[in-house]
C-alpha positions in Angstrom: 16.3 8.0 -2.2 19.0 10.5 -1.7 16.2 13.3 -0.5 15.1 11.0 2.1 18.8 10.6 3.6 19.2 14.7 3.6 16.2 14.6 5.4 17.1 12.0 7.6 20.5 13.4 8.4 18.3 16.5 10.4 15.8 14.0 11.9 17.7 13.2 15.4 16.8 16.5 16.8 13.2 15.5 16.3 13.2 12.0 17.3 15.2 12.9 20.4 11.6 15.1 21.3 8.9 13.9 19.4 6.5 15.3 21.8 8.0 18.8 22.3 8.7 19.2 18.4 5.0 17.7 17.8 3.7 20.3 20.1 5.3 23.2 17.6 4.0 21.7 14.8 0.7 21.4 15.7 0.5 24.5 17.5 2.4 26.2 14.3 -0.7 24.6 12.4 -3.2 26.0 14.3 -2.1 29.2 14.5 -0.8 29.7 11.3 -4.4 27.7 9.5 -6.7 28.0 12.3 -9.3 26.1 10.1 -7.4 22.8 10.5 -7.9 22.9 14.2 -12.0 21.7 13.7 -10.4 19.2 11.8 -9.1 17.9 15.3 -12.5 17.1 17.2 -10.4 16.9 20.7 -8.5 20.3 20.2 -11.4 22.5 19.0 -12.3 24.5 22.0 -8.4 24.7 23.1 -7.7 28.2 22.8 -4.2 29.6 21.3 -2.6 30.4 24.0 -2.9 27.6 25.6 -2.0 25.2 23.0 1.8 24.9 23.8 1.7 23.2 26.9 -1.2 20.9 26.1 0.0 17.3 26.7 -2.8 16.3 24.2 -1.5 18.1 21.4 2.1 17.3 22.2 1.1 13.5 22.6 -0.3 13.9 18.8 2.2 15.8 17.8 4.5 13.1 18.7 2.2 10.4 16.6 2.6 12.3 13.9 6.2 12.9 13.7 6.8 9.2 14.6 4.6 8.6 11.7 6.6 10.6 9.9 9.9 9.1 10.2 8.7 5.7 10.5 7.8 6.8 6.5 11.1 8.8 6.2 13.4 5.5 7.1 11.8 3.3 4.9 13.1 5.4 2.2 10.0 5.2 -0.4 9.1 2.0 0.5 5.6 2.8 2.6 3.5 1.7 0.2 2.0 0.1 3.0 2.3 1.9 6.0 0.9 5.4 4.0 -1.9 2.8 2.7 -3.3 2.2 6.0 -2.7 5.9 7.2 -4.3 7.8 4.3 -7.5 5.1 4.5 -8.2 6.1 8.2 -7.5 9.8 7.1 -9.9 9.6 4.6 -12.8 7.5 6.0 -12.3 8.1 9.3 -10.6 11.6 9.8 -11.8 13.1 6.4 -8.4 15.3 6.2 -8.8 17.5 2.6 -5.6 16.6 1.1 -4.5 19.8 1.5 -3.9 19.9 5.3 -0.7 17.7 4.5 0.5 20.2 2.4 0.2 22.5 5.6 1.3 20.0 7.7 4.7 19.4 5.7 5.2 23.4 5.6 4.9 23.7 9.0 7.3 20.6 10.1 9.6 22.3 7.1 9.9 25.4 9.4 10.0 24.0 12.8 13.0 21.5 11.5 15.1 24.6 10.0 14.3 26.2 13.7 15.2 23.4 15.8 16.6 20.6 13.8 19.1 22.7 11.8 17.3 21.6 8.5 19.5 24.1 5.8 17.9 24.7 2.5 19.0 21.8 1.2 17.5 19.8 3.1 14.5 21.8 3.1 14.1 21.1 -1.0 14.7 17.5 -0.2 11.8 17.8 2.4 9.5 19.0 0.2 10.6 16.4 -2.4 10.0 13.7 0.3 6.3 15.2 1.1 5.2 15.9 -2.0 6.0 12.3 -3.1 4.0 10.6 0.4 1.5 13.4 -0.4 0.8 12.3 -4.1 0.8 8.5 -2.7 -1.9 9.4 -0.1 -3.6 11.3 -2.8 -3.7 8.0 -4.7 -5.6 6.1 -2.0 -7.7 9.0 -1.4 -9.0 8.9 -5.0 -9.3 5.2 -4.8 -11.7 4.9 -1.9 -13.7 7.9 -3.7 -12.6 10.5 -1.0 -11.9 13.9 -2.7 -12.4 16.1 0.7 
């Protein structure tokens, strides 16, 4: 529990401007792993330099992170909430485990840039996504999926 309050303690920056710090991170993503932009059917033919002020990808961007610390407040209780979201990642999405290892990287670096995250609460970020990775992993082997 204590990783989750590090992180926590960094997270106003990013909930004061979900869409502008959903924007980095997805652009980050897609720059940095351009693969994992085919992965995003409605972004595909968006080209790079035009990703940063795409009100799509900041709109998504902003679902994510709200996502994210909707799972970050309840503290390691999202059994249910990551249930539902690894389920539609995996039969509807079919998102390889791996792009949330990205994913958590790349929010790890914008939130150092523009949240202040130090590297203490960078380990406890990592803690934090490799634990909600593992549980989506779970799901992902119970409904078969192993993309």
């Amino acid at each position: 529990m204590a990783e989750f309050e590090v992180v926590l303690k960094h997270w106003g920056p990013v909930e004061a401007d979900y869409a502008s710090h959903g924007n980095l991170v997805l652009t980050r993503l897609f720059t940095e792993h351009p693969d994992t932009q085919k992965l995003f059917p409605k972004f595909a033919g968006i080209a790079q330099g035009d990703m940063a002020g795409n009100a799509a990808i900041s709109a998504h961007g902003a679902t994510v992170l709200k996502k994210l610390g909707e799972l970050l407040k309840a503290k390691g209780n999202h059994a249910t909430t990551l249930k539902a979201l690894a389920t539609t990642h995996a039969t509807k999405h079919k998102i390889p485990i791996k792009n949330f290892e990205l994913i958590a990287e790349v929010i790890g670096k914008v939130m150092e840039e523009k949240a202040g995250l130090d590297s203490v609460g960078r380990e406890a970020l990592r803690d934090v996504m490799a634990r909600v990775i593992a549980d989506i992993d779970a799901t992902y082997k119970e409904l078969g999926f192993t993309g």
